[in-house]
C-alpha beads as a LAMMPS data file, in Angstrom:
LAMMPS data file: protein, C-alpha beads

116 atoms
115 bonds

1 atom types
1 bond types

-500.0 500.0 xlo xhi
-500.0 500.0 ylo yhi
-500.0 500.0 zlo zhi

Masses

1 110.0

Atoms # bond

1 1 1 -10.274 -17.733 -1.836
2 1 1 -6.643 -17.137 0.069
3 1 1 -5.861 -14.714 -2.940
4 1 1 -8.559 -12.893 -2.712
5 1 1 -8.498 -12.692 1.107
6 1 1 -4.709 -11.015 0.691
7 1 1 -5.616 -9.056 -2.185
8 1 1 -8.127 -7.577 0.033
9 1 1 -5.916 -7.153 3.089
10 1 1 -3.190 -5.594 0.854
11 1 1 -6.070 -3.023 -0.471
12 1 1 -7.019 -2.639 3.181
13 1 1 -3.452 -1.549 4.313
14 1 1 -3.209 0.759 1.345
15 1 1 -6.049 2.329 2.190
16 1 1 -5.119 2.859 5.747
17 1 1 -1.754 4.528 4.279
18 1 1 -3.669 6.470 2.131
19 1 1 -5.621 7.928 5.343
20 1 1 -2.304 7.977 7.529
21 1 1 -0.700 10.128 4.560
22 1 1 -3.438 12.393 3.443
23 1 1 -5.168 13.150 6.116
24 1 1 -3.204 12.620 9.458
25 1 1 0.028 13.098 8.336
26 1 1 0.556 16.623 10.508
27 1 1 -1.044 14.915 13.808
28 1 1 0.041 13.397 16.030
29 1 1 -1.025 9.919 14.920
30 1 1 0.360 9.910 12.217
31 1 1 3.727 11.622 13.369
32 1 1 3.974 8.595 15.232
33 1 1 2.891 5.859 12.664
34 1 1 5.759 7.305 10.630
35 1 1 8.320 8.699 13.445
36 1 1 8.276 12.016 12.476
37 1 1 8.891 15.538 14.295
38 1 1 6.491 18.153 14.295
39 1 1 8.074 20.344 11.994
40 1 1 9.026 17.672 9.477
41 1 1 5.530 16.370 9.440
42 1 1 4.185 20.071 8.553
43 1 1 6.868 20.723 5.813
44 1 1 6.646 17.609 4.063
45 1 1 2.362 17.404 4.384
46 1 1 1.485 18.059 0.892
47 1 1 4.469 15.710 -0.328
48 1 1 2.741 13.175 1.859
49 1 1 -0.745 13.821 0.692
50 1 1 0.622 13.289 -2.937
51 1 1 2.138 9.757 -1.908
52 1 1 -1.598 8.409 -0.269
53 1 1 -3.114 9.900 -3.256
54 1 1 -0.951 6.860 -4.782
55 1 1 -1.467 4.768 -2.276
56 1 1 -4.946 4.696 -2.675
57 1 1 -4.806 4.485 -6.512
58 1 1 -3.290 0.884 -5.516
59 1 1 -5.690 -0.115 -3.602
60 1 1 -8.696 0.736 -5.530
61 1 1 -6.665 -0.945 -8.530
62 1 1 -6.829 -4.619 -6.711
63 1 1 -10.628 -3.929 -5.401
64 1 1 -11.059 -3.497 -9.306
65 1 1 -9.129 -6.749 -10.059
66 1 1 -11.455 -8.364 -7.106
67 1 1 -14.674 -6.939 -8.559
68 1 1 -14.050 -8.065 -11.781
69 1 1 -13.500 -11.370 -11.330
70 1 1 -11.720 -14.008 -13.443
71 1 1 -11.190 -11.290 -16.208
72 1 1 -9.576 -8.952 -13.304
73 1 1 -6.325 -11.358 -12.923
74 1 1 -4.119 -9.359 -15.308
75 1 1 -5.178 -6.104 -12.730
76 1 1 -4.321 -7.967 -9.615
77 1 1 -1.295 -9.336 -10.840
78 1 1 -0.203 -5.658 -11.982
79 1 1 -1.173 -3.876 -8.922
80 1 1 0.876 -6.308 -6.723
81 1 1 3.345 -6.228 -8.722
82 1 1 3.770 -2.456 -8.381
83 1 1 2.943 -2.756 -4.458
84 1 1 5.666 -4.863 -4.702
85 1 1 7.968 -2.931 -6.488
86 1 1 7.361 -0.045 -4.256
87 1 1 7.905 -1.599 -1.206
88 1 1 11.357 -3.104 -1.923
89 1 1 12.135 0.581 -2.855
90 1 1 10.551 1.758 0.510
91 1 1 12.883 -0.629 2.336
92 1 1 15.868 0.084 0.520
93 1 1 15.281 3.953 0.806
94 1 1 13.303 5.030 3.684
95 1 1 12.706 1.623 6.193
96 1 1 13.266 -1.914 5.938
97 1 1 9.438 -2.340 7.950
98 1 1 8.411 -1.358 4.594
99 1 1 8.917 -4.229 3.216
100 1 1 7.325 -6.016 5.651
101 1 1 4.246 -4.204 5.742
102 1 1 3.470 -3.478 2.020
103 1 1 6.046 -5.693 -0.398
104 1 1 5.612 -9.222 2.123
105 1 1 1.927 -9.530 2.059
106 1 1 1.510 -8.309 -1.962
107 1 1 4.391 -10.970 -2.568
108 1 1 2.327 -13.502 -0.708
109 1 1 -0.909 -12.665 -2.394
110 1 1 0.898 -12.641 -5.680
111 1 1 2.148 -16.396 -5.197
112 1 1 -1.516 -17.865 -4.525
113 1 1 -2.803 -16.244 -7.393
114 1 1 -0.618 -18.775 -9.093
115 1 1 -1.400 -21.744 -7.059
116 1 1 -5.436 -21.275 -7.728

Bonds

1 1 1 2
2 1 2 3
3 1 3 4
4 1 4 5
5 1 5 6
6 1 6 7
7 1 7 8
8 1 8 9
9 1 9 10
10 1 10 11
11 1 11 12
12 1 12 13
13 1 13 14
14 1 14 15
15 1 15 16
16 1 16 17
17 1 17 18
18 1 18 19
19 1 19 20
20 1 20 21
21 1 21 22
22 1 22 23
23 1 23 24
24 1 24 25
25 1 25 26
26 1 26 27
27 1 27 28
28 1 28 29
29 1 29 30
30 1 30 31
31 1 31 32
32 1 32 33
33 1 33 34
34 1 34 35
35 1 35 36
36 1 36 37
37 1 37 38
38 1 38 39
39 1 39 40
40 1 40 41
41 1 41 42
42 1 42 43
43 1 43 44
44 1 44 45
45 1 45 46
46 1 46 47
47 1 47 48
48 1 48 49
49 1 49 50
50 1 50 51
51 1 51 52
52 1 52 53
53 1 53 54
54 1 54 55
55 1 55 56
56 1 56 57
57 1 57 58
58 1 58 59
59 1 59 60
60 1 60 61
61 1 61 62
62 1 62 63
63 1 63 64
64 1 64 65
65 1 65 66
66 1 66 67
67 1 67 68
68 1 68 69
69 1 69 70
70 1 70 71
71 1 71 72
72 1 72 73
73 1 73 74
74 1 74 75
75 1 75 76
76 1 76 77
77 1 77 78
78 1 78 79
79 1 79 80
80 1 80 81
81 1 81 82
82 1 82 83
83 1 83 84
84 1 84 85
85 1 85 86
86 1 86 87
87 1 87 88
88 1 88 89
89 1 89 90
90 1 90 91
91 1 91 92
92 1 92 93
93 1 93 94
94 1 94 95
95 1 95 96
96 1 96 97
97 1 97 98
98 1 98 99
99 1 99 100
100 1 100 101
101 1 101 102
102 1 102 103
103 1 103 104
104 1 104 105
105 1 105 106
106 1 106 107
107 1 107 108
108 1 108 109
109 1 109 110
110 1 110 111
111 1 111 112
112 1 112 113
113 1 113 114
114 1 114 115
115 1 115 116
């Protein structure tokens, strides 16, 4: 049950990056979710839009390994693994909060899917 609660929180935040990057990206929101200027924000929008595009691939990936059950392990265990993955390489190349917020909670759902 605390796996799947995780799993579900680590979809949830993925989607909410998905929306911050695709859709508010060039407001003001999410200029300030992500510290950015104005005219950064508007010359890197598509780039962003390509990254929650991503983003949301991950999440809908673990809702799949949720929604299928016992024979869904092997898709949760791959999806957090690759959140993971990705958000040691956030921290180490754009923000150490990345870790926090995507590669902490994926590494802490990954380690009760082994204790269930």
């Amino acid at each position: 049950m605390l796996s799947t609660v995780l799993i579900v929180l680590v979809a949830a935040i993925h989607v909410c990056i998905l929306i911050l990057e695709m859709f508010l990206w060039d407001t003001r929101i999410g200029r300030k979710a992500f510290n950015l200027t104005a005219d950064f924000s508007r010359a890197t929008k598509t780039l962003a839009g390509n990254q929650g595009l991503y983003n949301g691939f991950l999440a809908a990936g673990l809702l799949y390994g949720i929604w299928a059950g016992e024979s869904g392990l092997e898709f949760k265990i791959f999806f957090l693994v690759c959140v993971i993955i990705a958000g040691i390489y956030g921290a180490i190349t754009a923000s150490k909060k990345i870790f926090y917020v995507q590669a902490l909670p994926a590494l802490l759902a990954l380690i009760t899917l082994f204790f269930h």
